[in-house]
Residue frames as qw, qx, qy, qz and C-alpha x, y, z in Angstrom:
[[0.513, -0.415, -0.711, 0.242, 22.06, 28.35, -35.17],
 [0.176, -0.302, -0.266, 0.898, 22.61, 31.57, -33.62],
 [0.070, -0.102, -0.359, -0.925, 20.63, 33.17, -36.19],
 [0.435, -0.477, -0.743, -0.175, 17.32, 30.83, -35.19],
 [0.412, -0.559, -0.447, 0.563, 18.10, 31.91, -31.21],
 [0.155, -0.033, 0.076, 0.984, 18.12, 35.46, -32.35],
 [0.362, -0.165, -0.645, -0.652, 14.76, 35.22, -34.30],
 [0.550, -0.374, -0.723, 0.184, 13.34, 33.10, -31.44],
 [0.355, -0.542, -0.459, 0.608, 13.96, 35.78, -28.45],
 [0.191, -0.025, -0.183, -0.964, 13.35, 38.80, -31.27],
 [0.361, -0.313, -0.794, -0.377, 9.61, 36.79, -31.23],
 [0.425, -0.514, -0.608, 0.431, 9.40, 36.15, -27.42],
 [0.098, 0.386, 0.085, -0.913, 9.71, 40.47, -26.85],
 [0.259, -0.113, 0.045, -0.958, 7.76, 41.42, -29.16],
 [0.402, -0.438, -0.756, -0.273, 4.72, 38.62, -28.49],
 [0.341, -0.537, -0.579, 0.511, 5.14, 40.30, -24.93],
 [0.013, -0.178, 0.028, 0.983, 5.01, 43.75, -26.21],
 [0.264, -0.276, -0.511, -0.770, 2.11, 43.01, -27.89],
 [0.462, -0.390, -0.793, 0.069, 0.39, 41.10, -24.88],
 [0.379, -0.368, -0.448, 0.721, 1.31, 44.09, -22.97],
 [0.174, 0.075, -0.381, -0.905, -0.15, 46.58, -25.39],
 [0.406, -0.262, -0.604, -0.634, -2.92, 44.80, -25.57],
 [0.364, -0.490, -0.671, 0.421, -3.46, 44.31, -21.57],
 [0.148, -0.230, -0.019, 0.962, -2.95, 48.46, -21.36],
 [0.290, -0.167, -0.356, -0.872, -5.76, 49.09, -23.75],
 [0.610, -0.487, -0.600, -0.173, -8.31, 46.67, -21.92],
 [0.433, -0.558, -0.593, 0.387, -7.91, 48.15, -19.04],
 [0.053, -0.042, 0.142, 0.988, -7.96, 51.81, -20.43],
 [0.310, -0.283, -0.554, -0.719, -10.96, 50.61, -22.35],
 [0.594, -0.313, -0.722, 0.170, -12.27, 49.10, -18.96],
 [0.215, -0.410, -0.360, 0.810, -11.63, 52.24, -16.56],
 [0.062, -0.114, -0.306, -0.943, -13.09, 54.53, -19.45],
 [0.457, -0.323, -0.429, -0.709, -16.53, 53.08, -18.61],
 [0.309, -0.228, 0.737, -0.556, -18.34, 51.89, -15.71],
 [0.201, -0.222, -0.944, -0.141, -19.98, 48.83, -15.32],
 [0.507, -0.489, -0.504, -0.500, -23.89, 48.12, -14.89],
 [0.661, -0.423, -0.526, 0.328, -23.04, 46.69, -11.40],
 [0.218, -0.146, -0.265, 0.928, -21.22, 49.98, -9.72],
 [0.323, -0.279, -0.343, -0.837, -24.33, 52.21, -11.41],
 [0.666, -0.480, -0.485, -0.301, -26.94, 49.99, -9.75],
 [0.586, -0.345, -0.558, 0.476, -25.25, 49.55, -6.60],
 [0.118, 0.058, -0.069, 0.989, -24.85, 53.60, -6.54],
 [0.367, -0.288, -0.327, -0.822, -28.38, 53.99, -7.16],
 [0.710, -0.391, -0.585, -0.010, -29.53, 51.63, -4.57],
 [0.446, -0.197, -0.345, 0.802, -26.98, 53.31, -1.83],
 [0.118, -0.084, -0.252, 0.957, -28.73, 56.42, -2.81],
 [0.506, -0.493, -0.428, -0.563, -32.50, 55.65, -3.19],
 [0.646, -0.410, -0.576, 0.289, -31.39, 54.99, 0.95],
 [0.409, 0.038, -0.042, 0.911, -29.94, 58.25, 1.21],
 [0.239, -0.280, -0.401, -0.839, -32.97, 59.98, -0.38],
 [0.649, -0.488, -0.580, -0.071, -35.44, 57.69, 2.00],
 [0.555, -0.356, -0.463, 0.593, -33.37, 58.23, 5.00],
 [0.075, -0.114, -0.134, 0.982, -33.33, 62.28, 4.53],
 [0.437, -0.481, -0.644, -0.404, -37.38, 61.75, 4.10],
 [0.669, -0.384, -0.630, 0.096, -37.58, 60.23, 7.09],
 [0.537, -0.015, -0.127, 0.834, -35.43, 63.00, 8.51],
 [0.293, 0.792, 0.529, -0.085, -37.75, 65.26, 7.62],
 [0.328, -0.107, 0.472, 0.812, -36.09, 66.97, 4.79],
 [0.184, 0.504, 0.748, 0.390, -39.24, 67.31, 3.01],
 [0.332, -0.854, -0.337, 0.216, -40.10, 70.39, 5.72],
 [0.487, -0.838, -0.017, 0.246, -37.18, 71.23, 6.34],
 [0.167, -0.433, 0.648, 0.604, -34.80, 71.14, 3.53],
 [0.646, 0.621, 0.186, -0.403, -37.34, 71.03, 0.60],
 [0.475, 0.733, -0.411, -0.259, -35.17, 72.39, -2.24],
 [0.030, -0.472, 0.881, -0.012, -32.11, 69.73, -1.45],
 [0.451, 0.125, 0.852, -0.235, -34.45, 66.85, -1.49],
 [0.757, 0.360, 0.544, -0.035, -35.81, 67.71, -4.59],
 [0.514, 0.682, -0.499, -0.147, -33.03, 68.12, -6.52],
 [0.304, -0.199, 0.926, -0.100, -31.63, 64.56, -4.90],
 [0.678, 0.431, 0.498, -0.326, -35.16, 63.14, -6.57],
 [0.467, 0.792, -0.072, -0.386, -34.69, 64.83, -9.23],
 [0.302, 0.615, -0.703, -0.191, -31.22, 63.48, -10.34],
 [0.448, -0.045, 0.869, -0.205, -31.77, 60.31, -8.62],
 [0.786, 0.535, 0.301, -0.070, -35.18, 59.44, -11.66],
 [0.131, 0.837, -0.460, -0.268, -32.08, 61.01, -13.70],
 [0.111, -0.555, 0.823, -0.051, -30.06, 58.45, -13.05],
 [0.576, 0.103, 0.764, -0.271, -32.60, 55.91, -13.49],
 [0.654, 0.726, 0.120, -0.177, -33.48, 57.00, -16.67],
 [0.225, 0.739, -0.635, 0.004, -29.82, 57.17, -17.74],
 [0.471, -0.221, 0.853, 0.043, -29.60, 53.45, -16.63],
 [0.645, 0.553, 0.397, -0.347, -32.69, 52.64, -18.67],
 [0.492, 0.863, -0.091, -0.065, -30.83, 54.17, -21.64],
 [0.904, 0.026, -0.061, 0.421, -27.60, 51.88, -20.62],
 [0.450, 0.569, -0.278, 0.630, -25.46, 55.12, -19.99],
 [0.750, -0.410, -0.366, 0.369, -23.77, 53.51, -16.91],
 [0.395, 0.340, -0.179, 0.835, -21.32, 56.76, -16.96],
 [0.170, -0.543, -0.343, -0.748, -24.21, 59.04, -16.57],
 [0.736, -0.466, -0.350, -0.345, -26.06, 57.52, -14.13],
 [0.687, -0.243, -0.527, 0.438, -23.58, 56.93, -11.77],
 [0.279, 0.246, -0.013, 0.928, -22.31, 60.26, -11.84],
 [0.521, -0.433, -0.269, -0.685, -26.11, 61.44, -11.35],
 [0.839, -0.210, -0.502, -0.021, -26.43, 59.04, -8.82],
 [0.513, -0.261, -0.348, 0.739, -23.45, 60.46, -6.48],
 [0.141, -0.350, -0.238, -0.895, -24.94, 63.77, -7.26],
 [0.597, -0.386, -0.515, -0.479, -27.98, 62.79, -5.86],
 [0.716, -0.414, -0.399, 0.396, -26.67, 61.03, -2.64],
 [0.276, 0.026, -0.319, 0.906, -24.43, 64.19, -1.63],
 [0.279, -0.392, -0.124, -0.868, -28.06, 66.13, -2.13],
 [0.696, -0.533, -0.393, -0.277, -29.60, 63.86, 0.24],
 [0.688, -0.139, -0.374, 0.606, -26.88, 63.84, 2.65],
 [0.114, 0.066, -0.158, 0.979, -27.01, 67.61, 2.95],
 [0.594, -0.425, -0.371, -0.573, -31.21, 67.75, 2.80],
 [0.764, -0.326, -0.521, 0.196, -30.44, 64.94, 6.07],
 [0.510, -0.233, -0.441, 0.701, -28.14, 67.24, 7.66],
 [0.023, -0.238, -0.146, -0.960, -29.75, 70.07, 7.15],
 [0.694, -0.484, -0.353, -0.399, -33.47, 68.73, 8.54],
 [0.781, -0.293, -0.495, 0.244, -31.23, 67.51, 11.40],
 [0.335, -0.075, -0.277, 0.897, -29.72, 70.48, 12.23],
 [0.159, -0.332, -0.068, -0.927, -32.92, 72.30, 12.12],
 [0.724, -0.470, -0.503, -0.029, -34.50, 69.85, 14.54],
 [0.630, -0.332, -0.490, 0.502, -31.66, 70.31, 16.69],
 [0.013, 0.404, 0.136, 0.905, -32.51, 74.00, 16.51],
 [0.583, -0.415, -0.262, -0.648, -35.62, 73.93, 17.59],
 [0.778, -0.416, -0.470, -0.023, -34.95, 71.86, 20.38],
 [0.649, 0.115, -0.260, 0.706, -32.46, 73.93, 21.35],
 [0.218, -0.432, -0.095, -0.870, -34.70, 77.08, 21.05],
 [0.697, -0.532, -0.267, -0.401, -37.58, 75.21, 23.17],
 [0.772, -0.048, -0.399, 0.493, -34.73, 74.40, 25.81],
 [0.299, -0.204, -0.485, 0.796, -34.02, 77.63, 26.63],
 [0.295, -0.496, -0.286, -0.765, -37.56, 79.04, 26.18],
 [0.710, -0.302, -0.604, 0.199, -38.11, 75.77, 28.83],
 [0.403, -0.084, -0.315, 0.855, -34.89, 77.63, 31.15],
 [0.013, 0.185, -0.119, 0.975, -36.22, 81.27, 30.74],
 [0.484, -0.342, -0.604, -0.533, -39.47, 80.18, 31.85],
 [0.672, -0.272, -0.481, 0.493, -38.23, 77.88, 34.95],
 [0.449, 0.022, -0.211, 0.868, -36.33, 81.21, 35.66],
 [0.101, -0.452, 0.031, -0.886, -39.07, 83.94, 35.73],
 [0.788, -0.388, -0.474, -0.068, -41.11, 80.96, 38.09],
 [0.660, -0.283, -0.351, 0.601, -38.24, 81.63, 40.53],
 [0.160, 0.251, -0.044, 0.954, -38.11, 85.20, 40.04],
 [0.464, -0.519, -0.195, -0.691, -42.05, 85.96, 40.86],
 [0.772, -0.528, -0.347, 0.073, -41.74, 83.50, 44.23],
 [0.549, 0.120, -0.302, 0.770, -38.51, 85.28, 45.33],
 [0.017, -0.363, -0.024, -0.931, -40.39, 88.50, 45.34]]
């Protein structure tokens, strides 16, 4: 009798060792790759990214960075195409940081320039007052 109850709870471990062993790999195997869904959703987040530093005018003003965002961005599209979800995501966040920096980069040369014509604006105003003074 003992011997049965021995057998019995030597069973119960190791079915759980194995259950656990065999959760561990599926979710190794499971982190190792990325799903279709994260890939697309990346690519979608940054074909906005790309648009939005367009609009921005990046294209002027931050050329290069805008097309190397393109650039990895068809990457990444082509690397879905070809099911390598890894790739493509990767490519894909790649891509977004380049538009993000093309965006800030067209924005900060806007706010240049508006900054410049501000005090061109001032030093103008100012010699106006200078030539009536006199």
């Amino acid at each position: 009798m003992k011997e049965s109850s021995n057998h019995s709870s030597i069973g119960r471990v190791s079915a759980v060792g194995v259950a656990a062993l065999l959760a561990s790999v599926l979710l190794g195997v499971g982190c190792a790759s990325t799903p279709p869904a994260a890939s697309t959703a990346q690519i979608a987040v940054t074909t906005a990214a790309v648009n939005s530093a367009a609009g921005a005018g990046a294209a002027e003003m931050a050329a290069p960075e805008l097309a190397m965002a393109r650039e990895k961005l068809a990457s990444a599209n082509v690397a879905m195409t070809a099911r390598e979800f890894d790739r493509a995501l990767s490519l894909a966040e790649e891509s977004h940081v380049d538009a993000l920096l093309a965006e800030s980069k067209a924005k900060a040369a806007k706010a240049q320039r508006a900054a410049d014509e501000l005090r061109e604006g001032r030093r103008v105003l100012r010699d106006e007052m200078d030539r009536k003074n006199k």
